[in-house]
C-alpha positions in Angstrom: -44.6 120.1 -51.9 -40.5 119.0 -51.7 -38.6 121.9 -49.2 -36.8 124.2 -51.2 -33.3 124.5 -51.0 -33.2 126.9 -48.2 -35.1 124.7 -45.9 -34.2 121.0 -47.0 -32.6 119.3 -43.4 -28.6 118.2 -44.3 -28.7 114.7 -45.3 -27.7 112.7 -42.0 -23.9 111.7 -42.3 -23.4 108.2 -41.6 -21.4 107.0 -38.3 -18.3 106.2 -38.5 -17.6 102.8 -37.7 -15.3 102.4 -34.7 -12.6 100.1 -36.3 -12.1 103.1 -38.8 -12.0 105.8 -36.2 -9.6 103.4 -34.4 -7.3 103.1 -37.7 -7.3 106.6 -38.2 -6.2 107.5 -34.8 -2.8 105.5 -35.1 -2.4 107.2 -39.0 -1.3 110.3 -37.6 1.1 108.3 -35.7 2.5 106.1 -38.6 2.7 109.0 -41.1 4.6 110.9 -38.3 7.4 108.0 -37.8 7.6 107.5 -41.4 8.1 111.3 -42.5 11.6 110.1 -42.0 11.7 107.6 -44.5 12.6 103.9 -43.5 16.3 104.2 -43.7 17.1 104.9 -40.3 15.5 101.7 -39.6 18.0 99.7 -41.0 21.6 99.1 -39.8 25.0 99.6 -42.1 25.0 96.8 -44.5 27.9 94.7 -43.7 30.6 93.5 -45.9 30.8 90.2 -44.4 29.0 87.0 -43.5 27.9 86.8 -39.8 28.2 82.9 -39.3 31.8 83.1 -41.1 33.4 86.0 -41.9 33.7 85.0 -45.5 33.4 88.3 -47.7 32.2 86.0 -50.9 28.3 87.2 -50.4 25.8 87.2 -53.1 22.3 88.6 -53.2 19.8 86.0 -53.2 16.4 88.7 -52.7 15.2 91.6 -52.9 11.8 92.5 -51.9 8.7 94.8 -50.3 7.1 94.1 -47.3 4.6 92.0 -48.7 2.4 90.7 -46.1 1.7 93.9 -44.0 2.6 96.3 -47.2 3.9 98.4 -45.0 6.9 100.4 -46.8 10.9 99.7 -47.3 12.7 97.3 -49.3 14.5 94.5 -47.7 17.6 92.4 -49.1 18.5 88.8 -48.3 22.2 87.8 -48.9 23.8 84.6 -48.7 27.6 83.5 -48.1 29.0 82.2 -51.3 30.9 79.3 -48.6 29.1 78.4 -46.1 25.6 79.5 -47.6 24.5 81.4 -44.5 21.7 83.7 -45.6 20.5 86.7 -43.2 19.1 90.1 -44.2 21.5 92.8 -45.2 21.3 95.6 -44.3 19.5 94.0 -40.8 16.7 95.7 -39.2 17.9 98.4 -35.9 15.9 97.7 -32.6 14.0 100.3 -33.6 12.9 98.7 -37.1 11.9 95.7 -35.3 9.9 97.2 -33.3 8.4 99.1 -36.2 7.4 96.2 -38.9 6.4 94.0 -35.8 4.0 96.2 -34.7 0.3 95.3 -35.5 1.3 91.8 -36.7 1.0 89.3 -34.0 -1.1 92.2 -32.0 -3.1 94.7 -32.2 -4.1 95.3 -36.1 -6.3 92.2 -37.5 -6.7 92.1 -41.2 -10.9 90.7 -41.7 -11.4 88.9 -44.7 -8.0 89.9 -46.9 -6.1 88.0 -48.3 -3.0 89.3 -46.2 -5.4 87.8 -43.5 -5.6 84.7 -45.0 -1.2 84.7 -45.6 -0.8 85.5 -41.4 -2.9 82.2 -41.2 -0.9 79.6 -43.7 2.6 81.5 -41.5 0.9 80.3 -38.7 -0.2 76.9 -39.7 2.9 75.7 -38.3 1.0 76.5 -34.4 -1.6 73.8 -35.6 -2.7 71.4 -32.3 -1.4 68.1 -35.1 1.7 70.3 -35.5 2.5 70.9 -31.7 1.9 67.2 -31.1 4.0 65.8 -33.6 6.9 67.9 -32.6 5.9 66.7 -28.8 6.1 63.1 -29.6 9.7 63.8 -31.0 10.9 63.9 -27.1 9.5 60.7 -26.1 12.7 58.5 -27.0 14.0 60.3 -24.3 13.0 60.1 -20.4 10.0 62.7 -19.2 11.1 66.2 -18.6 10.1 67.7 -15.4 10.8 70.9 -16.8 10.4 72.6 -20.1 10.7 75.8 -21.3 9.2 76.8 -24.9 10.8 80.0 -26.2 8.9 82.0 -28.3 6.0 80.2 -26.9 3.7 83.2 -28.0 -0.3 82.4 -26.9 1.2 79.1 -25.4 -0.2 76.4 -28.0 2.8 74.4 -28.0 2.8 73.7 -24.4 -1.1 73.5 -24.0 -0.7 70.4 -26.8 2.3 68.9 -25.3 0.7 68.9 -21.6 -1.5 65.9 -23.0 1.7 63.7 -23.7 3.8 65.0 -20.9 0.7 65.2 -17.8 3.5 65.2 -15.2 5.9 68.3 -16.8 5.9 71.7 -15.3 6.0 73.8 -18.8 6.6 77.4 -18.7 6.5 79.7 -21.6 8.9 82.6 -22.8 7.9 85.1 -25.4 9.3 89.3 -26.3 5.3 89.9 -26.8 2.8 90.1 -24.0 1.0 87.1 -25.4 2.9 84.7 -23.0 1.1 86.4 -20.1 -2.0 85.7 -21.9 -1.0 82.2 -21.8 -0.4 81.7 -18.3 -3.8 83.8 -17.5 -5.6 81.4 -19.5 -3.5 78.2 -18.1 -1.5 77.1 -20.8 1.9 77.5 -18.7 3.0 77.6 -15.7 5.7 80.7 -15.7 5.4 83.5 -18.2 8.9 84.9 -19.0 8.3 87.8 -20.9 11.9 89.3 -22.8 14.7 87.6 -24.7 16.1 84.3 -23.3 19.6 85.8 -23.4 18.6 88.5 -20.7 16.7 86.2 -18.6 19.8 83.4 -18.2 20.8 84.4 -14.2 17.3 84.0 -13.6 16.4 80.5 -15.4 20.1 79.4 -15.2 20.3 75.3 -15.2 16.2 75.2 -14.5 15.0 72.8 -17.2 15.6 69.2 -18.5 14.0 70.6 -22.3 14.1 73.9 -24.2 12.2 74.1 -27.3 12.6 77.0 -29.9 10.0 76.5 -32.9 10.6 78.6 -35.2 12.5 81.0 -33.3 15.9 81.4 -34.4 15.3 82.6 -37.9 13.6 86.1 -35.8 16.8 86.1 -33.5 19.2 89.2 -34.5 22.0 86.9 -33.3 21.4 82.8 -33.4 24.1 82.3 -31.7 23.6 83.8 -28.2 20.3 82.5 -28.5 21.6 78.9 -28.3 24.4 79.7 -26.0 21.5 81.1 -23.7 19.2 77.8 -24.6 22.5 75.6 -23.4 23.1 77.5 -20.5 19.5 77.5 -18.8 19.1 73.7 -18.9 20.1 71.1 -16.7 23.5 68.5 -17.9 21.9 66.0 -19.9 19.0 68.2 -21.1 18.0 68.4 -24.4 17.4 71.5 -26.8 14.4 71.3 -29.6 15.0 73.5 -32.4 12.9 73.5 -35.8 13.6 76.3 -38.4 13.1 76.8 -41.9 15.1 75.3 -44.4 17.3 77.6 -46.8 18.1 74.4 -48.8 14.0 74.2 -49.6 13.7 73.9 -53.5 10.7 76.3 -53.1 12.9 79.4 -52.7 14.4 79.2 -55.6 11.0 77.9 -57.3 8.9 80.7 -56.2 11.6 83.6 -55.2 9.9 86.3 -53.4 6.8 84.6 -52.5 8.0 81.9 -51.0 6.4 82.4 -47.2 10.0 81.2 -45.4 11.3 84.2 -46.6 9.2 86.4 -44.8 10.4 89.1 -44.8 11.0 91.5 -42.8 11.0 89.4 -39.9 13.0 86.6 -40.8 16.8 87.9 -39.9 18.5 84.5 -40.6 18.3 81.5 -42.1 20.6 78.6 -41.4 21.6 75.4 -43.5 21.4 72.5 -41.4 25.1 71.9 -41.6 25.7 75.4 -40.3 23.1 74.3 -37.0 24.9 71.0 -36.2 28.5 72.5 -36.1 27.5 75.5 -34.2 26.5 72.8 -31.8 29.4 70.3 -31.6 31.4 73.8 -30.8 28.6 74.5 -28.0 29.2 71.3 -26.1 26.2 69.2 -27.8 25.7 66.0 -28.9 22.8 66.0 -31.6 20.6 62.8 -31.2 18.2 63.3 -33.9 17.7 65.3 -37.3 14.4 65.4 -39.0 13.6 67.2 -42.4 10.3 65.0 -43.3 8.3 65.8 -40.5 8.8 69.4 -40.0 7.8 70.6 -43.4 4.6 72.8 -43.1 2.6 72.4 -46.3 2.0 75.7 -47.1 3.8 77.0 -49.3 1.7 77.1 -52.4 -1.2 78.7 -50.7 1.0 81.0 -49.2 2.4 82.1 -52.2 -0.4 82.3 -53.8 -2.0 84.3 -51.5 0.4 86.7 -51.3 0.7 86.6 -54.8 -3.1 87.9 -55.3 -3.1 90.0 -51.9 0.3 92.3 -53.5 -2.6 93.0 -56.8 -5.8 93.9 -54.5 -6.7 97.4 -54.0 -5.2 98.3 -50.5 -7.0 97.8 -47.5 -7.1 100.3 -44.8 -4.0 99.9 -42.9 -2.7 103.2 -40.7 0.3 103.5 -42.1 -1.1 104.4 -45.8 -1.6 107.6 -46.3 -5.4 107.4 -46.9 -8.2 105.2 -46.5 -9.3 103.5 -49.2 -12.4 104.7 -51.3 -15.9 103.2 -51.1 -15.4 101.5 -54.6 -11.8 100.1 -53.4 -13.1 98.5 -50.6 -16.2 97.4 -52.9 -13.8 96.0 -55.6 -11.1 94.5 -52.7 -13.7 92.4 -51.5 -15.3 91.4 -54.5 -11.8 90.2 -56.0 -11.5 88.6 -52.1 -14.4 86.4 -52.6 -13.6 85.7 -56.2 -10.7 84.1 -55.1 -11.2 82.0 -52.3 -12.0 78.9 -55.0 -8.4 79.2 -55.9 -6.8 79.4 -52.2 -9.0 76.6 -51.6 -8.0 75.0 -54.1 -3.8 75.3 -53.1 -4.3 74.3 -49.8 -5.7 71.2 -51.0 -2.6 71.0 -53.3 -0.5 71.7 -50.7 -1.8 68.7 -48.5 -2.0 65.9 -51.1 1.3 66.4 -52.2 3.1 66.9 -48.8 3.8 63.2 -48.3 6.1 63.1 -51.4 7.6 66.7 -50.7 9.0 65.9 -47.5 10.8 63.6 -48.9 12.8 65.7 -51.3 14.7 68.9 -51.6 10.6 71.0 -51.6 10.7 69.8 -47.9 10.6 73.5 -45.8 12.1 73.1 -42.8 14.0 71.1 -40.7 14.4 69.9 -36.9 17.2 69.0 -34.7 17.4 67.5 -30.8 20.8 68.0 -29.0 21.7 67.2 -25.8 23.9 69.1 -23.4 26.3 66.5 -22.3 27.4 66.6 -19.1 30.9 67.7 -18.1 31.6 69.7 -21.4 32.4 73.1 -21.4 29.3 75.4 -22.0 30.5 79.5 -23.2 29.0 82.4 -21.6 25.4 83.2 -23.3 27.6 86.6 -23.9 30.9 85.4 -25.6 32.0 85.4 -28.9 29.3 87.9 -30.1 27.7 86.9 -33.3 28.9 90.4 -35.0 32.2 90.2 -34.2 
């Protein structure tokens, strides 16, 4: 006979797994910092351009975090003359620190489609990537020193060691993932901070400085490039590759087109912009390049964005609850249902690549200047790029 009521046992509750006790930990925390609103994590919104001055600014976006989903709302401007866009009002210290947390670190999204986005952003660390942008130095004669900023886990380096077997490459990067790198031998030194605050110590050290995809994260450009100059050697040569503003895709696919990126990306530079910020720096620029920098991505990024922004949310500590079982049911069903179309865009991406870094889709762009010796190099702190 079943147990009555009285004397049935309670139905055995089911373990918590320990990612979710993990995420709901660091809730508390989130909801905590955000019980402010996101406001204070922003700056004044200036009046002016910070490459020119020029007042003549336009808005050219306006959009969520869409990648992490964590919440705020973030503008792009751009200078109506010199077409300079940066984010307005910029993030505070403390807002960097806030929408960067969880993203490179930390926080892993498992089968999402925001997982699938962090990928395509970081398709540009491929190995085929890294090597091409390696080969770009070989015109010139073999560093014995070379310092890649914003090296992150050190892939850059680790790649470029196969071409460059007698270079000594260190690695500089704000995250703890440079130390990482040198634990696992992909550089030599691990400089962990901005460049700018680490110029008396590396001052005049290398021969190269490479910045992939660095300067567009930079709060100011400028005195990242004046630190670049400043810690190699007369005659040394600076690599930089950034996205391009000038990319038709922008305009094409607005918010979800992945250069945006926001919030991370504070600035994004026209080429023009780049090359006379140089000439004033002392350079000479020996090589431009907008063919073989462009990352073909940016169909399956925005795509999966796109379909990631419509998906029941995932369970991310800084919403206010978990999701339910039927939202995470129904998230990855629609997850799985979707991969043919991803698929699908990458492939897209790939075959037409050739012809789009050829025209005005192609994404970014790279430059190598040299510091030429005898010129006049300013401080790493003049002419503040706020002023």
């Amino acid at each position: 006979m079943p147990p009555t009521p009285a004397t049935s046992p309670a139905p055995a509750t089911p373990p918590t797994p320990p990612a979710q006790q993990t995420v709901a930990r660091r809730r508390a925390a989130y909801l905590s910092e955000l019980a402010r609103g996101t406001d204070h994590f922003h700056e004044p919104r200036r009046p002016d351009c910070p490459w020119c001055g020029s007042r003549r600014l336009r808005t050219r976006l306006r959009t969520p975090d869409l990648l992490q989903h964590k919440p705020g709302t973030f503008v792009v401007d751009e200078c109506e003359d010199c077409a300079h866009a940066f984010q307005n009002p910029r993030l505070t210290a403390e807002g960097l620190a806030f929408y960067y947390r969880d993203f490179y670190e930390g926080h892993e999204h498992h089968d999402t489609h925001e997982g699938f986005a962090e990928r395509i952003l970081r398709s540009r660390a491929g190995r085929r990537r890294h090597e091409a942008a390696a080969r770009a130095m070989l015109p010139y004669p073999e560093p014995e020193s070379w310092l890649d900023v914003g090296t992150g886990h050190g892939h850059f380096p680790a790649a470029a060691k196969e071409l460059y077997t007698y270079t000594s490459f260190d690695g500089l990067d704000p995250t703890s993932r440079v130390e990482q790198a040198r634990t696992e031998g992909r550089v030599e030194e691990a400089h962990h901070g901005r460049l700018p605050d680490l110029v008396d110590r590396l001052r005049a050290r290398y021969d190269v400085v490479s910045m992939f995809h660095h300067l567009e994260h930079s709060p100011d450009p400028r005195e990242e490039l004046r630190a670049a100059l400043a810690v190699l050697r007369p005659g040394g040569h600076l690599l930089v590759e950034v996205p391009d503003p000038d990319c038709a895709f922008g305009a094409l696919l607005g918010k979800w087109w992945v250069s945006y990126c926001q919030p991370q990306h504070l600035h994004l530079m026209p080429l023009r912009n780049l090359l006379d910020e140089l000439d004033e720096l002392g350079c000479t620029v020996v090589s431009t390049d907008r063919r073989e920098p462009h990352i073909p991505y940016d169909l399956t990024g925005a795509l999966a964005l796109a379909i990631g922004n419509r998906l029941p949310g995932g369970d991310e500590p800084w919403r206010p609850s978990p999701p339910t079982d039927l939202q995470r049911t129904l998230r990855t069903a629609l997850t799985r249902a979707t991969t043919p179309l991803l698929a699908s865009a990458f492939a897209l991406d790939h075959v037409l690549a050739p012809l789009l870094r050829r025209t005005r889709f192609s994404n970014a762009y790279r430059v190598i200047a040299r510091k030429t010796a005898g010129r006049h190099t300013p401080r790493p702190d003049a002419q503040p790029f706020d002023s």
